[in-house]
N, C-alpha and C positions, 0 to 999 in steps of 0.2 A: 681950753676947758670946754667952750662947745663944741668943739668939732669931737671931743671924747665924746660927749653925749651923743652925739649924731652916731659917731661909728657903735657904740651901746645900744642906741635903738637901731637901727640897721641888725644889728646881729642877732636883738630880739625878735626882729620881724624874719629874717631867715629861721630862725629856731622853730617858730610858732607856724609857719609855712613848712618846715618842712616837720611837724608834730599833725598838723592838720593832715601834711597828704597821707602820711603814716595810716592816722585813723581812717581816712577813706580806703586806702590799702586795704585793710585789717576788715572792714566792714564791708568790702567789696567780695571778698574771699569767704567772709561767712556768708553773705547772700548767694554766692556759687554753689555754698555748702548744703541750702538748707533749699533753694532754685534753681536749678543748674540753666532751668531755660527763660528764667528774667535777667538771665547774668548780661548775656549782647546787649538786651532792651537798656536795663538800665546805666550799660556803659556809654549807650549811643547817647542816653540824655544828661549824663553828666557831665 
């Protein structure tokens, strides 16, 4: 029974990791969109 738990949170923490890079994806691309030349800046500092 824990170890279902374990692998449930495990899965939700890959989901949410990979929902998180998504949004920076998506938010990275409009910033190109809208700064074409903050785009490097702010990829060097993320």
């Amino acid at each position: 029974m824990e170890s279902q738990d374990l692998q449930t949170q495990e899965l939700e923490k890959k989901i949410r990791w990979r929902q998180k890079l998504e949004r920076s994806e998506k938010e990275r691309s409009q910033l190109s969109d809208i700064a074409p030349g903050l785009t490097p800046k702010f990829l060097a500092n993320s």
